[in-house]
N, C-alpha and C positions, 0 to 999 in steps of 0.2 A: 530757585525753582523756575522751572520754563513755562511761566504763567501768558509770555506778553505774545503769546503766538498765539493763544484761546481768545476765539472772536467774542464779542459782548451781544447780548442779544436787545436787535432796538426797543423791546417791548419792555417798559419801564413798569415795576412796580412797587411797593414799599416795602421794605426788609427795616428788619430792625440794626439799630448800630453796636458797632463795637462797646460802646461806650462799658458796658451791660447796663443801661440803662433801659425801661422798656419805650423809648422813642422810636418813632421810622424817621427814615429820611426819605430819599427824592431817588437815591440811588439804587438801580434795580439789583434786583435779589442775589444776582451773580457776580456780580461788581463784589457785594457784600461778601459772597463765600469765597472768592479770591483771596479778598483781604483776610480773611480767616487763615488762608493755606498758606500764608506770608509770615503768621505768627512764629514765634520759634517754636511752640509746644506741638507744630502741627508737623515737622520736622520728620517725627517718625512713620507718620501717615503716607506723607508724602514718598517715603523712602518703598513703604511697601507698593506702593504705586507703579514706582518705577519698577521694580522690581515685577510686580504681575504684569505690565506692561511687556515689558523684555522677556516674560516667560508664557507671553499668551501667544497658542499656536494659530502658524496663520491658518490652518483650514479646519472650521471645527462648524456642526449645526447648529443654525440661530439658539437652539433649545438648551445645548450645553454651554454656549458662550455666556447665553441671558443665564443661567444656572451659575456660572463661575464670577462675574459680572455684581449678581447678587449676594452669593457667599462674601466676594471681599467689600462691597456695599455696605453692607450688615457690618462686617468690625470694622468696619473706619469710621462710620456714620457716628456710631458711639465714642469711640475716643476723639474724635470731633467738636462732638456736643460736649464732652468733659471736659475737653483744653478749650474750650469758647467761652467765651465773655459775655455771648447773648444772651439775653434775658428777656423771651416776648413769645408768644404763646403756640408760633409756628414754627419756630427755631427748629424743632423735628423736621419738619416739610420744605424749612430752607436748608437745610444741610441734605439732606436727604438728596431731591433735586437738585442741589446743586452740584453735589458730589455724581451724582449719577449722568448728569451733562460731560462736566469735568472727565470721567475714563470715557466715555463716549467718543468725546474728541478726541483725547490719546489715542483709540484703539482705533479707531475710525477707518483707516485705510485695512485694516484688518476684521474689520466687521464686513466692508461693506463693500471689499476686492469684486471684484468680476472673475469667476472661476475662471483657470484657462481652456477647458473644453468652450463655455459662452465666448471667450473670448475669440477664439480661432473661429466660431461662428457670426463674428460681430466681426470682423475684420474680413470673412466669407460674404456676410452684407455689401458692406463698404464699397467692393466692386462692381 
């Protein structure tokens, strides 16, 4: 998986561990849902990812992207939570978040493009 290109975020908080233990550690939230997508069981998650990654158009309204965004959010979050080993009472809200960071990134340059009519007005600026 092409995990090591997804930046970390500095802000540290306690996520519980793989172990399924109900432990935290030191290592933030995201670090943790990483290592979750590393698993082999998350395999098929990951596939569908790609997959709606490659298949997300680039010009769509914030309303239908956040809409399509959410629908595959929803089943992956779940089979997520059922191939994971966590055991700790936010386990919901860490998968959740951090699956939703996670396509966020992927899609990133397609969520957050500069149409080209702005653009031919942003380079209309420039000079």
């Amino acid at each position: 998986a092409d995990l090591e290109c997804l930046a970390d975020s500095p802000k540290a908080s306690t996520a519980p561990t793989s172990t399924g233990a109900s432990q935290s550690d030191s290592r933030p939230a995201y670090a943790v849902f990483k290592d979750l997508l590393k698993a082999p069981e998350a395999a098929p998650v990951l596939n569908d990812v790609r997959l709606f990654v490659s298949r997300f158009p680039a010009e769509v309204t914030r309303q239908v992207a956040a809409d399509m965004i959410h629908q595959l959010q929803a089943q992956c979050t779940s089979k997520l939570i059922e191939v994971s080993q966590l055991t700790a009472p936010n386990v919901d809200s860490l998968v959740a978040e951090g699956f939703e960071r996670f396509i966020t990134l992927k899609l990133y340059d397609k969520l957050f493009r500069i149409p080209d009519a702005e653009e031919v007005d942003n380079e209309a600026l420039r000079r």
